[in-house]
C-alpha positions in Angstrom: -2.7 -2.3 18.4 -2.9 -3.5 22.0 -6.5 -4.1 21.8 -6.3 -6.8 19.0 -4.6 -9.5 20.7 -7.0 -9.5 23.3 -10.1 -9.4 21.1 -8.6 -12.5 19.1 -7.6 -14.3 22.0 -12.2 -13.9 23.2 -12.1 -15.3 19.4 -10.1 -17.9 20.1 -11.6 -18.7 23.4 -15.3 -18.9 21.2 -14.2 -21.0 18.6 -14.7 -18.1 15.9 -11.7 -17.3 14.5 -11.8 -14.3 11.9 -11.7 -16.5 8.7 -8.8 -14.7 6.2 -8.3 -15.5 2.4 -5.1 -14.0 1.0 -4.1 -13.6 -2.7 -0.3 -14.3 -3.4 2.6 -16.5 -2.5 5.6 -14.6 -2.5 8.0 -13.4 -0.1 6.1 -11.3 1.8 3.2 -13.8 2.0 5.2 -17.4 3.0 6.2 -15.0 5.9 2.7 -13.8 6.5 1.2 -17.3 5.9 3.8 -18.5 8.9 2.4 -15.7 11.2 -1.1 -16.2 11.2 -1.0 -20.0 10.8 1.5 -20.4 14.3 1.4 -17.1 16.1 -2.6 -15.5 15.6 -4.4 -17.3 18.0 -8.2 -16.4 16.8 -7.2 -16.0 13.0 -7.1 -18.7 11.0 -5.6 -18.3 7.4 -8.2 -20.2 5.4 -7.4 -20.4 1.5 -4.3 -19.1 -0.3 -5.6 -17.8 -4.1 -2.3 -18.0 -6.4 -2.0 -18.7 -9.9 0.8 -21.0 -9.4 -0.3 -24.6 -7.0 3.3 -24.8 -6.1 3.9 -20.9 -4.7 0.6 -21.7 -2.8 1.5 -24.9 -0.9 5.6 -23.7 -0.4 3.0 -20.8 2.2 1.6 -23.3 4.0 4.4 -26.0 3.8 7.0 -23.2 5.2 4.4 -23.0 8.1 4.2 -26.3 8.7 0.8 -27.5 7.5 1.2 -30.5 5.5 -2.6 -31.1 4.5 -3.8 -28.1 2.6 -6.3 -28.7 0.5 -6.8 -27.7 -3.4 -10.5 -26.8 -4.3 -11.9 -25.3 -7.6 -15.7 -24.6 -5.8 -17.1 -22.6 -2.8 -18.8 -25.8 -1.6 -15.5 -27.1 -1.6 -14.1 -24.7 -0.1 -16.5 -23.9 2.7 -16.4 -27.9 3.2 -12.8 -27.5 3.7 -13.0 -24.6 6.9 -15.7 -26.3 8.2 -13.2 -29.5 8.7 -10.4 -27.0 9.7 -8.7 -27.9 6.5 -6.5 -24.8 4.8 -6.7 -24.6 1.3 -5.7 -23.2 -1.8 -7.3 -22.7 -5.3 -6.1 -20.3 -8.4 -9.8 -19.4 -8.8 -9.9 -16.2 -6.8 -14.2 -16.6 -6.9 -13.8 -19.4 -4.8 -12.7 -17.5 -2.3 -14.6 -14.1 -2.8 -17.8 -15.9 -3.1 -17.3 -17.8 0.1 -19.5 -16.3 2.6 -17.4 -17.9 5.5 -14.1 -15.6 5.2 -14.6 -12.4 6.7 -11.3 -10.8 5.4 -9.8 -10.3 2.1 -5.7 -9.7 1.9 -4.7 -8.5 -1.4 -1.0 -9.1 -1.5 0.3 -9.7 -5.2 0.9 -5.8 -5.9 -0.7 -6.1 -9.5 -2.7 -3.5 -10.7 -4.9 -5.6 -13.4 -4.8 -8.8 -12.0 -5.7 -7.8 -8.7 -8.2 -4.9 -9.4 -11.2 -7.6 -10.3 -10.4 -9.7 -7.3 -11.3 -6.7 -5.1 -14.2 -5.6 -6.3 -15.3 -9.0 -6.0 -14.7 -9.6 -2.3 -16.1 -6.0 -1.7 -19.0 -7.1 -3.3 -19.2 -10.6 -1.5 -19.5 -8.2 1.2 -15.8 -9.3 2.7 -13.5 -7.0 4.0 -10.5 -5.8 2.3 -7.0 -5.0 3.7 -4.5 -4.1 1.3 -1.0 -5.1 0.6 -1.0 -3.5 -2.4 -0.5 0.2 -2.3 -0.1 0.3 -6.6 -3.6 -0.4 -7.0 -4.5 1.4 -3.9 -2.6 5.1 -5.2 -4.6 4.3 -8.7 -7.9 3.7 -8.2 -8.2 3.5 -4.2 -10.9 5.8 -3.8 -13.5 4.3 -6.0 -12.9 1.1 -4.4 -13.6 2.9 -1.1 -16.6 4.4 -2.1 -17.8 0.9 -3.5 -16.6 -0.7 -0.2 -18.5 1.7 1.7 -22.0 1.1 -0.2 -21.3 -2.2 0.8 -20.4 -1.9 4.7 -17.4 -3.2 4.8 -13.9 -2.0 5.6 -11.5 -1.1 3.0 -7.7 -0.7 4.3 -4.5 -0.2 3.7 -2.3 -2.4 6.3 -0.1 -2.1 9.8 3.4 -2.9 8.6 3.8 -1.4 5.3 5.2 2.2 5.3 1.4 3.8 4.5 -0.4 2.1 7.7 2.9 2.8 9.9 2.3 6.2 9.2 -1.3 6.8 9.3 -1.2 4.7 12.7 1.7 7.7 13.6 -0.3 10.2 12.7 -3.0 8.9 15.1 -1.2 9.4 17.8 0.2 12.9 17.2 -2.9 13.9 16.7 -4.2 12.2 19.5 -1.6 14.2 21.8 -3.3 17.5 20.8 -0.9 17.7 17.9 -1.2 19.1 14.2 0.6 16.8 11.4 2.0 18.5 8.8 5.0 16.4 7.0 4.1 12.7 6.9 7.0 10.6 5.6 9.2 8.1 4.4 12.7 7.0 5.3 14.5 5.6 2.1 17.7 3.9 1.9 18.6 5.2 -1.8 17.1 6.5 -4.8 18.0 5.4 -8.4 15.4 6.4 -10.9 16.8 4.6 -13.7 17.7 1.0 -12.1 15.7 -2.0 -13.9 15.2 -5.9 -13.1 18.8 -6.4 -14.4 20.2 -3.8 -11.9 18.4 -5.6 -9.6 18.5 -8.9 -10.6 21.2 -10.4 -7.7 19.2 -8.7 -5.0 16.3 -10.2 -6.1 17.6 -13.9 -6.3 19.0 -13.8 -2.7 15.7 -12.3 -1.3 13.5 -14.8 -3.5 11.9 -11.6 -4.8 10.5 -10.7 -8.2 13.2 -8.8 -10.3 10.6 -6.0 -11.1 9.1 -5.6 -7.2 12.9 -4.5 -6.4 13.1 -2.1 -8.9 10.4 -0.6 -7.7 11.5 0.1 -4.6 14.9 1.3 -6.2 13.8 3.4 -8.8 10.9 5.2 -6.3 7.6 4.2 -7.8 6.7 2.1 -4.8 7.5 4.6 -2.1 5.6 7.0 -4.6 2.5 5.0 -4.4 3.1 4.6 -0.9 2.7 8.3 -0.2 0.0 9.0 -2.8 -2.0 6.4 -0.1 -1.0 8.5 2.8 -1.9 11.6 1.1 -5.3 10.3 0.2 -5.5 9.3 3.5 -4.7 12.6 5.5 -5.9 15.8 2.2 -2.0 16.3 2.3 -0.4 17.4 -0.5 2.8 18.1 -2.1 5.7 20.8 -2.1 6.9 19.8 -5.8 6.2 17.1 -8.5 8.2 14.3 -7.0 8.6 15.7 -3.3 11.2 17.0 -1.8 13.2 14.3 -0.8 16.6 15.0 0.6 19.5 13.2 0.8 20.4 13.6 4.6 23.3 11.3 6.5 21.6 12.4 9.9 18.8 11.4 12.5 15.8 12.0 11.6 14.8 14.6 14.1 17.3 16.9 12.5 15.7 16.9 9.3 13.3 19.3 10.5 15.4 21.6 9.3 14.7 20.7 5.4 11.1 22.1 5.3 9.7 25.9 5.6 7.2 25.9 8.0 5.1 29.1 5.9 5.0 26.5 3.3 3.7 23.9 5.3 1.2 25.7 6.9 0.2 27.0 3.3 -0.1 24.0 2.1 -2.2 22.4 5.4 0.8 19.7 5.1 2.6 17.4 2.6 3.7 13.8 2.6 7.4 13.2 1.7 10.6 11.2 2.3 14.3 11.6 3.2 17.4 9.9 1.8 19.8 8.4 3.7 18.9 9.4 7.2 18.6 7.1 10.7 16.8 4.8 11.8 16.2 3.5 8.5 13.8 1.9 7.6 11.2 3.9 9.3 8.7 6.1 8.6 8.3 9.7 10.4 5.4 12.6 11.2 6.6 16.6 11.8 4.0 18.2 13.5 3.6 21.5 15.2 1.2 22.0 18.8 -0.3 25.1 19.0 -0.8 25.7 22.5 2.1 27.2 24.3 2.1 25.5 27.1 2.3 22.0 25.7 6.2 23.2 24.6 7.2 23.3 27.6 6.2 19.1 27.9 7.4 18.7 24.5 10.6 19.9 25.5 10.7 17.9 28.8 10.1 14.8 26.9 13.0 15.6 24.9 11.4 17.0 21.6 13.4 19.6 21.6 12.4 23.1 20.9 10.1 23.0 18.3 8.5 24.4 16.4 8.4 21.3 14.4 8.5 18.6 16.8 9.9 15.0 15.5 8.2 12.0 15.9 9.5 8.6 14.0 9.0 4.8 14.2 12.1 3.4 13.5 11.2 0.1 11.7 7.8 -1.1 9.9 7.5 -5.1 9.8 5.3 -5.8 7.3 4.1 -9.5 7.2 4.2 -9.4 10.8 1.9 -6.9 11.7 -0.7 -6.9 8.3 -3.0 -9.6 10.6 -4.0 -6.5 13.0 -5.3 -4.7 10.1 -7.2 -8.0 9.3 -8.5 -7.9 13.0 -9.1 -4.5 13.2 -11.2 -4.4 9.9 -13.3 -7.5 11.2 -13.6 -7.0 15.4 -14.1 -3.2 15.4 -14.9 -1.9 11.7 -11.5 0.3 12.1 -9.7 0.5 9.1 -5.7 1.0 9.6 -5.3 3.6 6.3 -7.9 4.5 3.9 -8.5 7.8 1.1 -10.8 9.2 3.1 -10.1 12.2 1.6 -10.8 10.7 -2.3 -7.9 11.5 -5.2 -5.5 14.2 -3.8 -2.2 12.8 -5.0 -1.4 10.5 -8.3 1.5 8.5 -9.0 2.4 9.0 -12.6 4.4 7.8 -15.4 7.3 9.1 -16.2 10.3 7.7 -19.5 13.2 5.9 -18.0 15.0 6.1 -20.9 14.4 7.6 -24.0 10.4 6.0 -26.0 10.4 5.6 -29.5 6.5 5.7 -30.9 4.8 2.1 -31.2 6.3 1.0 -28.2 4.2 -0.8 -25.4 4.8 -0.1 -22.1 6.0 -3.0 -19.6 5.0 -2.8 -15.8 5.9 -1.2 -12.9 9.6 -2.6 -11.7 10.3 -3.0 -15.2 12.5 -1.0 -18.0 10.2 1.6 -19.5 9.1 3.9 -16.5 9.1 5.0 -12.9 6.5 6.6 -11.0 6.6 10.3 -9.4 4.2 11.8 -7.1 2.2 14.5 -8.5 -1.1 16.7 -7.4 -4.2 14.7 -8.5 -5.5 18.3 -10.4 -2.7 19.0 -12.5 -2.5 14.9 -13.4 -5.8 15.5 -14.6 -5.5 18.7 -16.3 -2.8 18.0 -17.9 -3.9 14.8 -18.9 -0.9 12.7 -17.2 -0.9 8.8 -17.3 -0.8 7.0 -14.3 1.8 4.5 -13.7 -0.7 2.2 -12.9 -2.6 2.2 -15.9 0.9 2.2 -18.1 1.4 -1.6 -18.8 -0.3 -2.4 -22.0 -0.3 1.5 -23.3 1.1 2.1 -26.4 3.4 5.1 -27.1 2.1 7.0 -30.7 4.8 9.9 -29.6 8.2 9.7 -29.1 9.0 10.2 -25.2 12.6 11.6 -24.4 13.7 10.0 -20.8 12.2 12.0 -17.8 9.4 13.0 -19.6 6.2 12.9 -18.2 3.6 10.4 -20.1 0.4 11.5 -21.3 -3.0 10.0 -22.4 -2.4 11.8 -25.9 1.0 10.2 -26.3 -0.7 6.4 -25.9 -3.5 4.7 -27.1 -4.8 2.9 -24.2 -5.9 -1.1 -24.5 -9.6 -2.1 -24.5 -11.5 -3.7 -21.6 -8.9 -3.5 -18.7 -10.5 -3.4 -15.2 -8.3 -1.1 -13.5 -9.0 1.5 -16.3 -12.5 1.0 -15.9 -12.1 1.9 -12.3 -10.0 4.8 -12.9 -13.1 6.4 -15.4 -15.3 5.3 -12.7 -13.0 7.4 -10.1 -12.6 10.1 -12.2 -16.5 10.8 -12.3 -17.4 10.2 -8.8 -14.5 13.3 -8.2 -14.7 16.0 -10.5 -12.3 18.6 -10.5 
């Protein structure tokens, strides 16, 4: 967003900087950490909440700050950003009951740790921009709706695939253009890869064994388009979506979706396999005045009447500050489920469940997530992968079998669940 660096550099200039707390230390978040600490003038990064010291001050260390701080209170805390001090604290209260930071950045990707830390900084009236489109595809639209009674933004980010899209879709629509495939471009697909599949990637990335595998075996780009689909009232073709395997460019794979369908459907989200530039993240739309073909066409769009757009890259830790300044200078949130629960992510047998089993995460070697209407998961009474961890099977569960509630008993006084009840009654069927 063009605007945003101009509207932090009048911060800057005022000696305001939008105050951000961040939850996390990993990968994504040393890089993020770097970026706001040495290249968002007006932003200023002021407590990291991890659960491990160490992971905290490696952020800040890797950034070049050599003072932070540790505090375990919000006076201490708010002591510390008055000083100009960044700090860090495993206590994420500290931070959410701080009425100094004006941004909250989810970025661990839990579903139960995370879920309580959320409603707390919605409720210390803090905005909310998340990295973490698992809890976002669970329970995302009740945390909207409380974000909303609250006046503050909740959001998705700019540089993970769901933000790079909606931020697409913006402009297609903004050309007089009507949407009708958002999507995803995916290196490969593996279903049933798990953290020791993955295990090497993981070390030379200094990733998490299970956050690989979800991006291998498809739960995270199924949560990522459950978002986007909450976002735009899209939909999907089939349980799963489509998803072909295509060694092309990305504007020829037009030619994988029925536009009868489409237009049935009022548009689906989706993702290709395989095709170039990857990774990026494209929109299929159609413009339904004639004469706007002929520009289309002059700009090189081809002939419709699905016209191709694409961004051929999304740069996550690099570009997650905008959504930080956009929710805090103009009340603009980057994605949100506007549209409440229209697609679920849920759980489905990796390899074949004996009963008494308990589930293990996402990432992990039990499950992987598909896409799947938000009616029918509810109808048929389908678990969500986010709620699976901790479930317990009482029914044998042959491998690519969906999950239900009746084949697990669920565990007591979870958070997330809570909020999925909670969703589930402010959006009746």
């Amino acid at each position: 967003m063009i605007i945003v660096d101009k509207a932090l550099a009048a911060r800057e200039a005022e000696g305001k900087p939008v105050r951000v707390a961040v939850t996390g230390a990993g990968f994504i978040n040393r890089g993020m950490t770097n970026r706001i600490v040495n290249y968002t003038p007006g932003m200023e990064l002021s407590v990291i909440v991890n659960r491990t010291a160490a992971n905290a001050l490696r952020c800040f260390h890797e950034a070049g700050v050599d003072d932070p701080i540790e505090v375990s209170t919000v006076a201490e805390l708010t002591a510390a950003i008055e000083a100009g001090r960044p700090a860090f604290t495993d206590d994420y209260t500290v931070a959410t009951g701080c009425e100094l930071i004006d941004v909250f950045i989810e970025g661990t990707g839990t579903i139960e740790y995370a879920a309580p830390i959320v409603c707390a900084a919605i409720e210390g009236g803090q905005h909310v921009v998340m990295l973490n489109a698992e809890l976002d595809g669970t329970v995302g639209p009740a945390l909207k709706r409380r974000a909303d009674s609250a006046g503050v933004v909740y959001t998705g980010c700019d540089g993970d695939q769901p933000g790079v899209q909606m931020n697409l879709i913006r402009f297609v629509e903004g050309i007089g253009a009507r949407p009708l495939v958002a999507g995803n471009i995916k290196g490969m697909l593996d279903y049933y890869r798990n953290p020791d599949t993955q295990a090497k990637f993981a070390a030379e990335w200094g990733q998490t064994p299970a956050m690989v595998t979800s991006f291998a075996d498809g739960t995270k780009i199924a949560f990522e388009q459950a978002v986007v689909a909450n976002a735009t009232g899209f939909t999907l073709a089939q349980r799963g979506m489509i998803g072909p395997e295509f060694d092309g460019f990305i504007d020829d794979a037009t030619q994988f979706y029925d536009l009868d369908m489409l237009e049935e459907k009022g548009g689906i989200v989706d993702f290709v396999v395989g095709a170039r530039p990857s990774p990026g993240v494209y929109v299929f739309a159609v413009h339904d005045d004639p004469q706007q073909h002929i520009y289309l066409k002059y700009g090189k769009l081809g002939d419709g009447p699905l016209y191709s757009f694409y961004v051929p890259y999304h740069l996550c830790h690099f570009e997650v500050p905008n959504s930080a300044a956009r929710a805090a200078l103009f009340h603009d949130a980057t994605i949100e489920p506007t549209h409440g629960p229209q697609v679920d992510v849920i759980a489905i047998a990796k390899t074949d469940l004996q009963a008494g089993t308990t589930l293990d995460g996402l990432g992990e070697f039990h499950t992987y997530g598909l896409c799947e209407t938000h009616a029918i998961t509810r109808t048929e009474r389908l678990l969500p992968m986010g709620l699976a961890e901790g479930c317990t099977l009482v029914n044998d569960v042959a491998r690519d079998q969906a999950i239900t509630y009746d084949d697990v008993t669920v565990p007591d006084g979870k958070v997330a669940h809570a909020l999925r009840a909670e969703q589930d009654d402010l959006f009746p069927l």
